[in-house]
C-alpha positions in Angstrom: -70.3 -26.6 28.6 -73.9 -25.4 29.5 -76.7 -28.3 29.5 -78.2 -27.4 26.5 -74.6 -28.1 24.9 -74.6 -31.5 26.6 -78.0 -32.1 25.5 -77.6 -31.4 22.2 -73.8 -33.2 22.1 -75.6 -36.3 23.3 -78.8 -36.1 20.9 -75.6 -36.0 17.6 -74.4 -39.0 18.9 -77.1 -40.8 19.6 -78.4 -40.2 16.3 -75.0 -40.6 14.4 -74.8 -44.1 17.1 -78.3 -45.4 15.8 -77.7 -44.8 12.2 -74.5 -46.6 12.3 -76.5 -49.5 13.8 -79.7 -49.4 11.3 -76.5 -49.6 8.5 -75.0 -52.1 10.1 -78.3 -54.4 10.3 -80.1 -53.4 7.1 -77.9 -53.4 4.1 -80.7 -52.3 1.8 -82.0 -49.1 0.5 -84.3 -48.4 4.0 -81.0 -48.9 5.5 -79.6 -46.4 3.8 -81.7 -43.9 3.6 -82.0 -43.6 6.8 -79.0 -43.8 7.3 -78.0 -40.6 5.5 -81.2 -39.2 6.9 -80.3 -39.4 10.6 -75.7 -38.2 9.6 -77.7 -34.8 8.5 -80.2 -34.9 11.4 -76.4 -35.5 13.6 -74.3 -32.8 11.6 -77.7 -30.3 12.6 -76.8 -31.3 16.3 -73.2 -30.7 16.0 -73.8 -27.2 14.4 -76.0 -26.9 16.9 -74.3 -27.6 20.0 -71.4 -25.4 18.5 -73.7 -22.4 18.0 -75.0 -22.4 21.8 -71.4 -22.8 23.2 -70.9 -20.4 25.8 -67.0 -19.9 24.8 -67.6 -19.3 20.8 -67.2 -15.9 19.4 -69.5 -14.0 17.2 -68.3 -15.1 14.1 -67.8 -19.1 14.6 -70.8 -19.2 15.8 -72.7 -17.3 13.4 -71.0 -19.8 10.7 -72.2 -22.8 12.7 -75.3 -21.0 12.2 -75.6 -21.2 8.7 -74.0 -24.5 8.1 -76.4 -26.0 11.2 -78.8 -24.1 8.7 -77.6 -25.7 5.5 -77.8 -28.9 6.8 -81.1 -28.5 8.0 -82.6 -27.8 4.9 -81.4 -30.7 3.4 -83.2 -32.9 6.4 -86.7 -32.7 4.5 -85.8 -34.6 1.4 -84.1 -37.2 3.1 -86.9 -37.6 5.3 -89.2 -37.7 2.0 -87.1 -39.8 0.0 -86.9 -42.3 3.3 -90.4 -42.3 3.1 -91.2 -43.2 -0.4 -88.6 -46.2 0.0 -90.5 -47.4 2.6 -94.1 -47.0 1.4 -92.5 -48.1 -2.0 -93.7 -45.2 -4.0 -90.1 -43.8 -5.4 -91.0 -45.1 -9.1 -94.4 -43.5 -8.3 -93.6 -40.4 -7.6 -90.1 -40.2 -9.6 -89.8 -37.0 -12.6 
């Protein structure tokens, strides 16, 4: 396991740790949001970490790639929607 490994290893479970708390203390939708906001930003880590792994091959870590990828994408609308709970703008800005 290379630093970077480590460093990423530890960022996924802090995050994963500190959304576990914010549930834990806030049972309301800010709670939750961010709650599923920071599991994707920790899943990102994970497939993260994985990628950089100095004993992966090619092909695992080419599909931690795209699923570290995947996940990322869905980051921003998480982030958005944590954002509109908070500033209370959801029925604002809701189609």
């Amino acid at each position: 396991m290379n630093p970077y490994n480590f460093a990423m290893l530890t960022f996924a479970a802090g995050t994963f740790l500190l959304a576990l708390l914010v549930l834990l203390k806030r049972q309301d939708d800010i709670g939750r949001a961010y709650f599923v906001f920071n599991i994707f930003v920790a899943i990102w880590g994970v497939f993260h970490a994985v990628e950089i792994s100095q004993n992966m091959t090619y092909e695992a870590a080419l599909t931690c790639s795209r699923l570290g990828q995947a996940t990322a994408v869905l980051i921003m609308p998480t982030w958005l929607h944590l954002t509109l709970i908070i500033n209370d703008a959801e029925q604002k800005y809701r189609k």
